[in-house]
C-alpha positions as CSV (number, residue, x, y, z in Angstrom):
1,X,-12.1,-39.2,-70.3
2,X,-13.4,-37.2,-73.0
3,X,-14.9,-38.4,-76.2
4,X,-13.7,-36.5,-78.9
5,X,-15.4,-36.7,-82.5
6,X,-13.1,-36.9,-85.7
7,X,-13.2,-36.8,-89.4
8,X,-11.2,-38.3,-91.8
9,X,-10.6,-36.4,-95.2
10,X,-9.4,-39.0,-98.1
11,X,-10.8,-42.7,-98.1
12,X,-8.4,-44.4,-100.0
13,X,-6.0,-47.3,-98.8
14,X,-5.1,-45.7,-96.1
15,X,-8.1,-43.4,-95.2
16,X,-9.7,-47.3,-95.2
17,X,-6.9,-48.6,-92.6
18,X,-7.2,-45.4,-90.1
19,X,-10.9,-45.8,-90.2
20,X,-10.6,-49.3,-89.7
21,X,-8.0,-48.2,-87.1
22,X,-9.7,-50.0,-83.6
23,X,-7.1,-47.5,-81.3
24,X,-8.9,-44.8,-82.1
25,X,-12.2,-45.6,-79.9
26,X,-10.3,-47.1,-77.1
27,X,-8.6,-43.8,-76.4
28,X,-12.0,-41.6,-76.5
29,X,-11.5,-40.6,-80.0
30,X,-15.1,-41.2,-82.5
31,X,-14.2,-41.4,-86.0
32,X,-18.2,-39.2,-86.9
33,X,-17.5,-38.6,-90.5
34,X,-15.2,-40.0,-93.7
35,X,-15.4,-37.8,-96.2
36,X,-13.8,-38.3,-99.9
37,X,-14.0,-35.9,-103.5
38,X,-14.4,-38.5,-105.2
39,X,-18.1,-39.6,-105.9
40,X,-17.5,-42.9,-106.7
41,X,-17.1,-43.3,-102.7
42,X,-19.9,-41.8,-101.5
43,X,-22.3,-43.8,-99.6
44,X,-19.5,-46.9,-99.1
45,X,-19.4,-48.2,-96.2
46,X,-16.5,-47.9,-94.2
47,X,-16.2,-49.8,-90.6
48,X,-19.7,-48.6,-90.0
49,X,-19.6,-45.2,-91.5
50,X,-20.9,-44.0,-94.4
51,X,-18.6,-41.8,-96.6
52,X,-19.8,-38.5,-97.8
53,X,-19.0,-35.5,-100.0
54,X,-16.1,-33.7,-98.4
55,X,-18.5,-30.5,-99.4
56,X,-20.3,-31.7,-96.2
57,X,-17.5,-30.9,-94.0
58,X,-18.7,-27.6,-92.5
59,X,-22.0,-29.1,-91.7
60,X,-20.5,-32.2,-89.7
61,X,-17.9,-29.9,-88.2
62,X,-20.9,-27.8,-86.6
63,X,-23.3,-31.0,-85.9
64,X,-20.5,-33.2,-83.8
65,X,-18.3,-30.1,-82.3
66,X,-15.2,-31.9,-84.2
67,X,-11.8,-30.1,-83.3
68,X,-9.5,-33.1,-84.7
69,X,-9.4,-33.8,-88.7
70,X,-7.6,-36.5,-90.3
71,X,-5.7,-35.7,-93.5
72,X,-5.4,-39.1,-95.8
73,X,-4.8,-37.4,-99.4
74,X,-2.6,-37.2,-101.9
75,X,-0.2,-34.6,-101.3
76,X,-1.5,-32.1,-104.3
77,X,-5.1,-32.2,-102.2
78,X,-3.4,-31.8,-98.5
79,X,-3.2,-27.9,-98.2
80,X,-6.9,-27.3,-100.1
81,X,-8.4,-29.8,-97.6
82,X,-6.1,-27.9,-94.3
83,X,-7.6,-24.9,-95.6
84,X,-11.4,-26.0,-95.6
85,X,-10.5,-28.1,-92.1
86,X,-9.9,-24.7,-90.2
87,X,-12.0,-22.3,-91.9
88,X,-14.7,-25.0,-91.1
89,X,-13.4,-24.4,-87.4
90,X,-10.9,-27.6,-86.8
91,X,-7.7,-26.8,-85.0
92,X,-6.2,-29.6,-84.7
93,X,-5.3,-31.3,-87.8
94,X,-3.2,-35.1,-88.1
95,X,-1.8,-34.8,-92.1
96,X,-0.9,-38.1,-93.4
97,X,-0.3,-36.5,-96.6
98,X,3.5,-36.4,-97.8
99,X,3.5,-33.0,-97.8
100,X,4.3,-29.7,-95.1
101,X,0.8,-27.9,-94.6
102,X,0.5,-24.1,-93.7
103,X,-1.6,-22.8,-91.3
104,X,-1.8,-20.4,-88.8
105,X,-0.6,-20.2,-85.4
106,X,-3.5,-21.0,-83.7
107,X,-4.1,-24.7,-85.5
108,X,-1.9,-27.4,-84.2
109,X,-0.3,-30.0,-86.7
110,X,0.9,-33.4,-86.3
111,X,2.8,-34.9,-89.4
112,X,3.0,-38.5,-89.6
113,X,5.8,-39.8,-91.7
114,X,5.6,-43.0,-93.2
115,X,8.8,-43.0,-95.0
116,X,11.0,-41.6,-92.5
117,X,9.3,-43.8,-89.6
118,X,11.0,-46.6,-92.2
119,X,14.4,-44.9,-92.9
120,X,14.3,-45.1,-88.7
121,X,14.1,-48.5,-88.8
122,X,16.5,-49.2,-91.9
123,X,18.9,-47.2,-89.9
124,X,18.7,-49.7,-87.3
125,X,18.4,-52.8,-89.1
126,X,21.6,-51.1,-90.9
127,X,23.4,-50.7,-87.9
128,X,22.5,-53.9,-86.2
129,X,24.0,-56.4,-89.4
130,X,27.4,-54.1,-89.3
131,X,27.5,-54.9,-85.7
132,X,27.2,-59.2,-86.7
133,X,29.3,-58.4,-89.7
134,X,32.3,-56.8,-87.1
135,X,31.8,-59.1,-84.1
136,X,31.9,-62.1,-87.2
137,X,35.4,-61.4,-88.3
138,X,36.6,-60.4,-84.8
């Protein structure tokens, strides 16, 4: 029933999907900032917001009350950007990046795994054509 404001740290292919991402809004959470280092991106347009410096992350933080931050860069950027998320006062963090972040205690992480969500399901499709192969020479 809440709404809870988000930002989104990296706006590359898959900083573009997630904030393209229509799930988000239909479970109360408000994607209020994309933010990207690389100047190239800022002031793009991205599913109706506009990106900006990731140097404006403390100031967003404090404007919208954001708790939740999105991690979408490259691994060597992941920790640097964790970092500025909770010193900026977000504890919650969702890190995209291929990478294990440290923080303390009091910031909860969710990794999200795109390779091993696909070794899942090649462990399945695996499993599923040795199953045809046995029950076609049985």
């Amino acid at each position: 029933t809440r709404d809870w404001p988000v930002v989104i740290v990296g706006i590359g292919n898959l900083g573009h999907a997630l904030a393209n991402y229509s799930g988000f809004r239909s479970r109360g959470f408000r994607v209020v900032a994309l933010l990207d280092a690389d100047g190239q991106r800022h002031g793009e347009v991205v599913a109706g917001v506009v990106v900006r410096p990731f140097d404006d992350l403390r100031a967003i933080v404090r404007e919208h009350g954001v708790a939740i931050g999105v991690i979408a860069t490259p691994a060597a950027a992941a920790q640097d950007v964790a970092d500025q998320m909770v010193d900026a006062g977000i504890t919650s963090i969702l890190n995209f990046a291929p990478t294990v972040l440290n923080v303390g205690a009091e910031v909860a992480v969710s990794k999200v795994d795109l390779s091993k969500e696909l070794q899942v399901l090649a462990y399945h499709e695996q499993r599923k054509a040795t199953h045809e192969t046995a029950t076609e020479t049985a």
